[in-house]
C-alpha positions in Angstrom: 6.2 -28.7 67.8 6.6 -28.2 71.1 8.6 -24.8 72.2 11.8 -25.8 74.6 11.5 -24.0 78.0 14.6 -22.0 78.6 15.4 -21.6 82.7 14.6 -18.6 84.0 17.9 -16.4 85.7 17.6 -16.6 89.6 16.4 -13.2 89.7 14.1 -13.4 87.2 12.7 -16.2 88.7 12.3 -15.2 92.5 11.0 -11.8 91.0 8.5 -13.5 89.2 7.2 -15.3 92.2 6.7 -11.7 94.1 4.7 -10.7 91.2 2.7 -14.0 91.1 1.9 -13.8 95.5 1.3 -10.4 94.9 -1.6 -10.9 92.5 -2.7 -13.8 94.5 -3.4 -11.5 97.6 -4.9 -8.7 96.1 -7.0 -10.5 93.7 -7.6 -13.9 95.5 -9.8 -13.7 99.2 -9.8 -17.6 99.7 -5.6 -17.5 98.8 -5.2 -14.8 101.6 -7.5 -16.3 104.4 -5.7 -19.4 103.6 -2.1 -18.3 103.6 -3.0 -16.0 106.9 -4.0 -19.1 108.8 -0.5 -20.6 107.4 1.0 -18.1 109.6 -0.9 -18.6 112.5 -4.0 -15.8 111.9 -6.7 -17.3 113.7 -9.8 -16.2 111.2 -11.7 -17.0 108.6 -11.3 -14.0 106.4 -7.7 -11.9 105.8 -8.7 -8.9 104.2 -6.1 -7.7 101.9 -5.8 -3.8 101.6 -2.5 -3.5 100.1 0.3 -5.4 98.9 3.7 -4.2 97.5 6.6 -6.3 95.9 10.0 -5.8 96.8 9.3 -3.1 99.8 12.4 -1.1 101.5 13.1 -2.0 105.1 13.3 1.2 106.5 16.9 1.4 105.2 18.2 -1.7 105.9 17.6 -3.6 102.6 14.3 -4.9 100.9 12.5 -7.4 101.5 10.1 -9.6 99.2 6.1 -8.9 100.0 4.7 -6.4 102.3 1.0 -7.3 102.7 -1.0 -4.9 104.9 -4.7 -6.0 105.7 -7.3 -6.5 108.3 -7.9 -10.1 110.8 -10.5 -9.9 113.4 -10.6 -7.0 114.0 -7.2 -6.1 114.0 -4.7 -4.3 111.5 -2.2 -7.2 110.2 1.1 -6.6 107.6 2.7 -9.7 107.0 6.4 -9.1 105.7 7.8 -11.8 103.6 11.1 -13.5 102.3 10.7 -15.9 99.4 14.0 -18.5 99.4 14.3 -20.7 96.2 18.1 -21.4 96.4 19.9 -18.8 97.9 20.7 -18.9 102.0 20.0 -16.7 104.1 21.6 -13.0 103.3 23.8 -11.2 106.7 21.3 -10.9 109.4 18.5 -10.8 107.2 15.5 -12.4 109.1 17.0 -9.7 112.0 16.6 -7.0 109.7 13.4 -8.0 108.8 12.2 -8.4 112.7 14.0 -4.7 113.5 11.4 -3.3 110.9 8.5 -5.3 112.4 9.2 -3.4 115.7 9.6 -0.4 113.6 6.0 -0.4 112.4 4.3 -1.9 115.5 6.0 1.0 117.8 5.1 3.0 115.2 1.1 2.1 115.4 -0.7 1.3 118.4 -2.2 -2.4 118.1 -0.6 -3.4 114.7 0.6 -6.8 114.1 3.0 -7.5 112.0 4.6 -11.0 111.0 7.6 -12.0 109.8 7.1 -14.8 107.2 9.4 -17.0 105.5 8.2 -18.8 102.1 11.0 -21.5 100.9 11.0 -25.1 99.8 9.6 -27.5 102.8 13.6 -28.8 103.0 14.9 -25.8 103.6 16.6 -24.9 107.1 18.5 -21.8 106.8 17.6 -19.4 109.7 13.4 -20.3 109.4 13.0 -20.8 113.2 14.2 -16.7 113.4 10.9 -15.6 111.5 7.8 -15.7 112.9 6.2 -18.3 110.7 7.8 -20.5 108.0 5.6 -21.3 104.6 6.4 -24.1 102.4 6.1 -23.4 98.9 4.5 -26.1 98.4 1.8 -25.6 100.7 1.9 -21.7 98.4 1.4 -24.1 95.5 -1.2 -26.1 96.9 -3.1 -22.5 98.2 -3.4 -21.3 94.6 -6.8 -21.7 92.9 -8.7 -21.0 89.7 -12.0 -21.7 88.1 -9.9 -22.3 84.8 -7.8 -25.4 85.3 -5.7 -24.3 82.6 -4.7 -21.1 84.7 -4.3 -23.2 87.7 -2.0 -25.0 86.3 -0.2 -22.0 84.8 0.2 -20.2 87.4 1.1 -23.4 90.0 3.6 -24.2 87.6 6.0 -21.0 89.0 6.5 -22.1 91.9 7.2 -25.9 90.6 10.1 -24.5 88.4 11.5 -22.6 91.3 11.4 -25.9 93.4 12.5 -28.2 90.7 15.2 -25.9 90.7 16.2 -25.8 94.6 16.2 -29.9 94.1 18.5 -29.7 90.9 20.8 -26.9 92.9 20.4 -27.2 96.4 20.9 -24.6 99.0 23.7 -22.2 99.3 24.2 -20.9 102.6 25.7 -17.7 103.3 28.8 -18.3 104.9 29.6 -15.1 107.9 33.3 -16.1 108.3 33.7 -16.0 104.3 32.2 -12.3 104.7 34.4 -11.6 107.0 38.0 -12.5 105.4 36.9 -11.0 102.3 35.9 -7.6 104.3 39.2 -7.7 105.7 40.6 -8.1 101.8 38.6 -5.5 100.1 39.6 -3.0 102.9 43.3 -3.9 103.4 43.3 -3.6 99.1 41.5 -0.4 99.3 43.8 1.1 101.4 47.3 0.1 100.6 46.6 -1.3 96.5 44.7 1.9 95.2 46.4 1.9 92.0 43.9 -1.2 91.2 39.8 -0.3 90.6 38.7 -3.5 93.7 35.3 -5.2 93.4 32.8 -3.5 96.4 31.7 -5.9 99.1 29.0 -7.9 98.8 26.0 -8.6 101.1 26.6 -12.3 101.6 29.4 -15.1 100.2 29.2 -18.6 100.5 31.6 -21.1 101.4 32.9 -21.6 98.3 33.6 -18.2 97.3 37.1 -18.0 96.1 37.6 -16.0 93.8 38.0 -11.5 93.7 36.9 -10.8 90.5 36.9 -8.6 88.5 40.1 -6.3 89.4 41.1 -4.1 87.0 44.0 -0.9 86.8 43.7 2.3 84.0 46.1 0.9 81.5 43.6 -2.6 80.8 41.5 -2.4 78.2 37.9 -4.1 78.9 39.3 -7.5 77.4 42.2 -7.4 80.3 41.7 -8.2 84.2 42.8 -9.9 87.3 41.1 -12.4 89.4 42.5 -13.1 92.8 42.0 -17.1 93.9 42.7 -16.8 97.6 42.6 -20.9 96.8 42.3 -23.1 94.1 41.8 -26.6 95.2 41.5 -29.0 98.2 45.2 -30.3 97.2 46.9 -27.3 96.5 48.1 -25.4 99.0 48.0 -22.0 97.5 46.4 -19.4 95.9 46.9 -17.7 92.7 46.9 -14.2 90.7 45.5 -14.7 87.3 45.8 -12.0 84.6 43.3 -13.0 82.1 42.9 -12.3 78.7 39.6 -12.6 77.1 39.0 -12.3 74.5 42.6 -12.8 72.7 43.6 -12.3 69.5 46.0 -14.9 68.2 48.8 -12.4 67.4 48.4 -11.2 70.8 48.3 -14.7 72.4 51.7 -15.8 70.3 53.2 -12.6 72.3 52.0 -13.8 75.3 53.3 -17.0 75.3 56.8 -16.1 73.5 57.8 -13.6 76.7 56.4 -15.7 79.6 58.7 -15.6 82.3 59.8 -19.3 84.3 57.7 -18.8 87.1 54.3 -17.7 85.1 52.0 -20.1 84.7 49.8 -20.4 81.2 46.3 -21.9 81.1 43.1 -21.7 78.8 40.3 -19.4 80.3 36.3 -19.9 80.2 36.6 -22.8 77.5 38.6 -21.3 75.1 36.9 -17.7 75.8 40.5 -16.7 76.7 43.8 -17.3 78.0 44.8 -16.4 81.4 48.7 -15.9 83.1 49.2 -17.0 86.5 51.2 -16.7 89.3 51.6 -18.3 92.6 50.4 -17.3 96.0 50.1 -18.2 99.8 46.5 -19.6 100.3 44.2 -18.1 102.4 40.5 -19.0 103.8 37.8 -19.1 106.5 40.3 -21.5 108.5 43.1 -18.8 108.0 41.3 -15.4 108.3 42.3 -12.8 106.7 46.3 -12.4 106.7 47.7 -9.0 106.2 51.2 -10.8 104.4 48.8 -13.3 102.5 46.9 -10.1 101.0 50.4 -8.0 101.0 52.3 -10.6 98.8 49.1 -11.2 96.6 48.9 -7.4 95.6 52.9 -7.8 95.1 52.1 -10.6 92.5 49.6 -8.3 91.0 51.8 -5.6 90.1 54.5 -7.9 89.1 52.2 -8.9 86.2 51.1 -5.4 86.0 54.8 -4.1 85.1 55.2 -7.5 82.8 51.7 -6.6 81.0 53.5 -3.0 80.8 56.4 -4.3 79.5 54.5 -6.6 76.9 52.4 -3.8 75.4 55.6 -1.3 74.7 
């Protein structure tokens, strides 16, 4: 009987490719030559010296691959981004170019690349790198004498790109960044009772949600989630304080002191119940509004002091 084949986590996934190139340059002459000329190395022969996964950026992040080797003549690193699904992160093919200067100011006559490896439908930012590598042309590049570890290891990258087609592309939204900068800080600053969420390299557009936000007298099973939106129709946000999971006697309390203006609903499928209350809406269109964030923090400790209340 045939084993099913469980989908690997994103992570996982684009790690596992890293690993998988990584092998392919240091162990695989014809893969390197080949892939070189895919970015434009005019030779023959790329001779691999080194090759490290998942290489810092001089401080500003980490990239993917760092391969460092020799082209006519010449000393060659090619740094490189592997997309399967996610868009491109803040400024990262910038980053990536500040730490190509870096290293070629660094070394007199070095070359260095900036690569981007993604599905051949992907746009993102790939005109910003210095050359763009489909993975299926990656695919295609891999070789082996055993047919069965050809297919094997060809069969990575066809998971990662069945995966793009079944997903699609999320692109990293800046103005979605922005507004939820301007939340975390305002929060922060004026709502420090409350333990807020830290701000994440990249959103995309339909990033909602702040979650999880928590305060000292929640147990683990008890937390907010800010929805600074919850539908295309609705025009406002809401201040959830979830529950999950529930026990039943706590979940008859619950209901039996809900006030008129709190809204019940189920949470994660029945993981959970969750109490709601209304607030102004607020998105990329709106920026960040200080009142917006100021009456959603004055929900939150509205059902703070009712959760307070509850548990006396």
């Amino acid at each position: 009987m045939g084993r099913k084949e469980l989908p690997l986590r994103k992570a996982s996934q684009e790690e596992e490719i890293d690993r998988l190139l990584e092998e392919e340059f240091l162990c695989s002459p014809s893969f390197a030559a080949d892939y070189g000329r895919l970015c434009g190395l005019k030779s023959d022969e790329f001779n691999v010296r080194s090759c490290v996964a998942q290489p810092s950026l001089g401080g500003q992040g980490f990239g993917d691959l760092l391969v460092e080797g020799r082209c006519n003549k010449i000393d060659v690193v090619l740094l490189i981004e592997n997309k399967i699904t996610a868009g491109p992160a803040i400024r990262q093919a910038q980053r990536y170019r500040a730490f190509a200067d870096h290293l070629m100011e660094a070394e007199d006559g070095l070359v260095v690349l900036t690569v981007l490896n993604a599905p051949s439908g992907y746009h993102g930012e790939r005109d910003q790198y210095d050359a763009f590598v489909t993975l299926e042309d990656v695919r295609a590049l891999i070789r082996s004498d055993s047919p069965s570890r050809e297919a094997f290891r060809r069969s990575i990258i066809s998971r990662a790109l069945n995966k793009k087609q079944a997903g699609g592309v999320n692109i990293a939204d800046p103005r979605m960044h922005e507004l939820k900068m301007g939340i975390l800080a305002w929060m922060t600053k004026n709502a420090s009772e409350f333990s807020i969420p830290e701000l994440r390299a990249e959103y995309y557009d339909g990033d909602s949600w702040l979650n999880p936000i928590s305060h000292p007298d929640f147990p683990s099973s008890v937390w907010f989630r800010y929805r600074k939106w919850t539908s295309a129709k609705a025009n406002e946000g809401r201040i959830d304080l979830i529950f999950s999971p529930v026990s039943e006697d706590d979940e008859k309390k619950i209901r039996a002191h809900l006030l008129p203006e709190m809204a019940l609903a189920t949470f994660s499928k029945g993981k959970g119940i969750l109490v709601s209350l209304p607030v102004p809406m607020m998105n990329q269109d709106t920026g960040f509004v200080e009142q917006t964030c100021s009456d959603a923090v004055t929900q939150m400790r509205r059902l703070l002091s009712w959760y307070q209340a509850l548990k006396k």
